[in-house]
N, C-alpha and C positions, 0 to 999 in steps of 0.2 A: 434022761440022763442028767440032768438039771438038778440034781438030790445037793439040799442042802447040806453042809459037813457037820455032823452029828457033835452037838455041845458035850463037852468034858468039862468034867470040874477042872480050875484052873489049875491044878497040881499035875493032872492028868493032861492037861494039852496044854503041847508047847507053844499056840498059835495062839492061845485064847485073848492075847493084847493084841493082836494082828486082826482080827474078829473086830473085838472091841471099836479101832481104830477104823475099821470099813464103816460100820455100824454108823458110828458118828461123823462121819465123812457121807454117807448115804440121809441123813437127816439132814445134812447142814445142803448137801444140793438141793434138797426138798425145800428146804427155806429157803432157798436162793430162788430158784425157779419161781415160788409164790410172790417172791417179792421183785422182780422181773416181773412180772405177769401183771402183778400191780401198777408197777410205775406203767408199764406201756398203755394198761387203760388210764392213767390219769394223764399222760399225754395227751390219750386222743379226746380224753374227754377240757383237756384243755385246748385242743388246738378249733375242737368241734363250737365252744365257747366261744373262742376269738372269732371264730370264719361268723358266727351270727352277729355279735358286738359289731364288728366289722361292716355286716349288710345293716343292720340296724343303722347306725352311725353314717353312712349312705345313704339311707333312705330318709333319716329325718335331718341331717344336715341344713338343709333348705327351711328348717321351721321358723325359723325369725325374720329372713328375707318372705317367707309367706305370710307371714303376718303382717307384715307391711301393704305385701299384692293385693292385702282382701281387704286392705282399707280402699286401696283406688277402686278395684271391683265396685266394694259400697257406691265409689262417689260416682262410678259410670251409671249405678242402678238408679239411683238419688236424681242423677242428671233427667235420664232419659221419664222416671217418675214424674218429672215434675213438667212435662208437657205432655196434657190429657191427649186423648185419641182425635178430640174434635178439631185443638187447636193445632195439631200437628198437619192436620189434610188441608184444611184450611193457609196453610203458614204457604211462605215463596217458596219456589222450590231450591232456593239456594237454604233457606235454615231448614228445607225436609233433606237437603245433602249434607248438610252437618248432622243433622239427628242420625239419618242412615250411618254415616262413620264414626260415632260416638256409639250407636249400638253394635258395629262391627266390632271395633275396637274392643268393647267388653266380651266381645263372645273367644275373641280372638286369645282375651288374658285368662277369661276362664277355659280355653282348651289349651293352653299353656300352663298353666297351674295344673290340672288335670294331668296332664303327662306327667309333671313331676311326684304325682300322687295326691296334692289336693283337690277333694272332694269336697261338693256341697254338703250337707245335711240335709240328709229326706226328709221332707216333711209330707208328701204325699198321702202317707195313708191318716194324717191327721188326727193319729195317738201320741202324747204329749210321754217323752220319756225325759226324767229330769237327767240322765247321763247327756244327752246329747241339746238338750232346748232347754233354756231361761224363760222360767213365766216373768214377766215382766207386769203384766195385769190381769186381773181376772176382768171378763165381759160377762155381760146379759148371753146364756146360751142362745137364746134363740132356737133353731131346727138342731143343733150339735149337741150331743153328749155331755154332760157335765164333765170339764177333763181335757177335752178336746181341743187340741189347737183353732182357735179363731181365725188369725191373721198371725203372718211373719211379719214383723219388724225388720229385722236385719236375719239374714244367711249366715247360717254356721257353714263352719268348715272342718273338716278330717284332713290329717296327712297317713296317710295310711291307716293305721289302725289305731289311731291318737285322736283325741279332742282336739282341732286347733284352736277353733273359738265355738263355742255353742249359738246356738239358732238363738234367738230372741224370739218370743214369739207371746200372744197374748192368748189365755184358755180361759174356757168356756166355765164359769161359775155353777154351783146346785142354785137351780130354781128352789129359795126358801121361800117362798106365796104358793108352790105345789105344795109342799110338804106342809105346807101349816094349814093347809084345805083338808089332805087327807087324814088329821088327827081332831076328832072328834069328839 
């Protein structure tokens, strides 16, 4: 029953401005609706924006006051470095009770860092990534990979999913006296 009213030339219908004026009133809500439709996705895609900014901006807040914590960390590390194994059992037991709470102490700031999101730098599997480790010098390989982390220097840090400071660390040089054996 929906039958639309049969077009007449405009001489022949009296309605045909009446038409007309639906016509273009049925367009213009079409353009309205699309552009509604628009703004409310750029809303959410602005509100979606902020709420990350937001957590972002919360979560690395703490980046410069961490920079500062992982220099004492250093100096706990440095500390507790610089009395061998031998001389520490040997020592009175009142400087093995300062050592004891100088190494609490650091473990204590690194699971304090930690909750806030700073993380060490793995160095564990002992593949040198220049995104995360500073060569600082090449060594004689030895038994390691050419490539290969040697020894850390200094502890990098991450805050979340940020460089705070990169590992220092020194890798493992090409054995050139292999290579110039095997060319004959």
């Amino acid at each position: 029953m929906n039958e639309e009213p049969t077009q007449l030339p405009d001489s022949e219908n009296p309605h045909a401005a009446e038409f007309a004026v639906l016509e273009a009133l049925k367009a213009e809500v079409e353009t309205l609706k699309d552009q509604r439709l628009r703004a409310l996705a750029e809303v959410e895609n602005i509100r979606r924006r902020a709420e990350k900014e937001k957590a972002e901006a919360g979560q690395y807040a703490v980046t410069k006051f961490a920079r500062d914590m992982v220099g004492i960390a250093d100096n706990f590390a440095r500390a507790l470095a610089a009395v061998p194994a031998g001389v520490r059992e040997a020592a009175d037991p009142q400087v093995q009770a300062v050592l004891d709470g100088v190494e609490a102490t650091d473990r204590q700031l690194l699971q304090t860092l930690e909750r806030y999101g700073v993380k060490q730098v793995d160095t564990s599997e002992g593949k040198f990534d220049p995104n995360l480790h500073q060569a600082i010098a090449e060594v004689p390989a030895g038994d390691k990979a050419p490539g290969s982390i040697v020894d850390v220097v200094q502890t990098g840090f991450m805050i979340g999913e940020r460089l705070l400071r990169p590992a220092m660390v020194t890798v493992a040089k090409k054995d050139v006296s292999a290579g110039a054996d095997t060319k004959v």
